[in-house]
N, C-alpha and C positions, 0 to 999 in steps of 0.2 A: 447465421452460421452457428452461432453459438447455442441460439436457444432450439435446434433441434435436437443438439445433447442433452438440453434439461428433459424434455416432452419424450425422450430415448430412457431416461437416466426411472422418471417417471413410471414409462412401462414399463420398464424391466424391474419395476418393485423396488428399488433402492432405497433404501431404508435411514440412509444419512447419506448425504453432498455435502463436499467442501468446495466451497466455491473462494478465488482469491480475488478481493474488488479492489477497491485503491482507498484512501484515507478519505472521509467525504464526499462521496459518490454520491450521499443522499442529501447535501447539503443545498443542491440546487434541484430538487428533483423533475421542478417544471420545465426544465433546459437540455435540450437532447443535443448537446454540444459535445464534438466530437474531439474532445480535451479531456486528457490522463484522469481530471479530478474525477469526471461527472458522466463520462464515457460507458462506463459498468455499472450505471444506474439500472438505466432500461434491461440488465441483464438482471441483476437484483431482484428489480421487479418483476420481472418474470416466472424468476422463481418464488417467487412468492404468491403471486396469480396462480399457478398452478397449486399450490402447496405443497410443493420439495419438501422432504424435510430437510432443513440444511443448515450448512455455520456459514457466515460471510465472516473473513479475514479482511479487513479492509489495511494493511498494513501503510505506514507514513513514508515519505520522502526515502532514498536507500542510499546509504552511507556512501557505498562505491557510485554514486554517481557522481562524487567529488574527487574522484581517480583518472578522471578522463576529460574529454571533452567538451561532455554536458556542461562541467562547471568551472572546470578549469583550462581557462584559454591563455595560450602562452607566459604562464607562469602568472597571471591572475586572474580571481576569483571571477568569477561572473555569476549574479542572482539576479530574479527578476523584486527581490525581497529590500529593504531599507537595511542598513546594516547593523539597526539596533533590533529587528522584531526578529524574535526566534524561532526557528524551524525544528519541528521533530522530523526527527531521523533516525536508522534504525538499521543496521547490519543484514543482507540478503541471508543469512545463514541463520538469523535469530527467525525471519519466519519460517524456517521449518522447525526452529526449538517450541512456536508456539501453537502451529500445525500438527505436533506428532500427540499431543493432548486432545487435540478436535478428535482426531482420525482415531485414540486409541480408546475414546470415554465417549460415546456420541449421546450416550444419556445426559451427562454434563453439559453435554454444548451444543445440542439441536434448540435453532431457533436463537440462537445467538449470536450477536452481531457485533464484533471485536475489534478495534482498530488499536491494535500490538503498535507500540516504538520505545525505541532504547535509551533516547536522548533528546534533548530540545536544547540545541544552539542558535545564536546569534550568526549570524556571518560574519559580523569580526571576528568573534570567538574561535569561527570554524578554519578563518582563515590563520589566525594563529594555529591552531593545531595544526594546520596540514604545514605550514611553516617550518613548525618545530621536527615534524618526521622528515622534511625536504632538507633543512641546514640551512634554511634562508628566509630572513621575514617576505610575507608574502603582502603586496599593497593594498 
């Protein structure tokens, strides 16, 4: 699906792709497992096979996904993390603060491969914060 927009993207002469991957996508690259980390590998590489020119974004973990459900299940936390190893994490709104320099400089950033994030918490850490904006320690 995706990689006919590259081979698209390609012929129509595109001169810089911004492509948005996930944080370590390439960290297992021999694994075509179809999980968030490692998932946009195989698209990566494809553009690279071809030679796109382009930026991969690989941005870390998203802040709001401690808003909902994903990780917070009836008023506590849920990780699949130990609750001393720290997670980077990173505001949905800051990848386009660090997307609008890709798209507007492509001499700087063709061939670059960025994994942007705002912060590295712990899950205890995190659950105190979200505690503290809720009015209630959180367990």
């Amino acid at each position: 699906m995706g990689c006919e927009r590259h081979e698209a993207a390609l012929a129509a002469g595109i001169g810089h792709f911004v492509f948005t991957s996930a944080a370590e996508a390439d960290r297992h690259p021999e694994e075509k497992v179809p999980v968030n980390l490692v998932s946009k590998w195989p698209f990566e590489w494809h553009i690279a096979a071809l030679g796109l020119p382009a930026v991969i974004l690989r941005p870390v973990s998203f802040m709001e996904n401690f808003t909902g459900g994903y990780v917070l299940r009836d008023g506590t936390p849920s990780t699949g993390l130990a609750p001393e190893v720290p997670q980077q994490i990173m505001a949905v709104d800051d990848v386009g603060a660090v997307a609008a320099p890709a798209f507007s400089r492509p001499a700087e950033w063709v061939g670059r491969k960025v994994s942007p994030a705002g912060d590295e918490l712990a899950p205890v850490r995190t659950a105190v914060a979200i505690g503290k904006v809720l009015g209630m320690p959180l367990p």
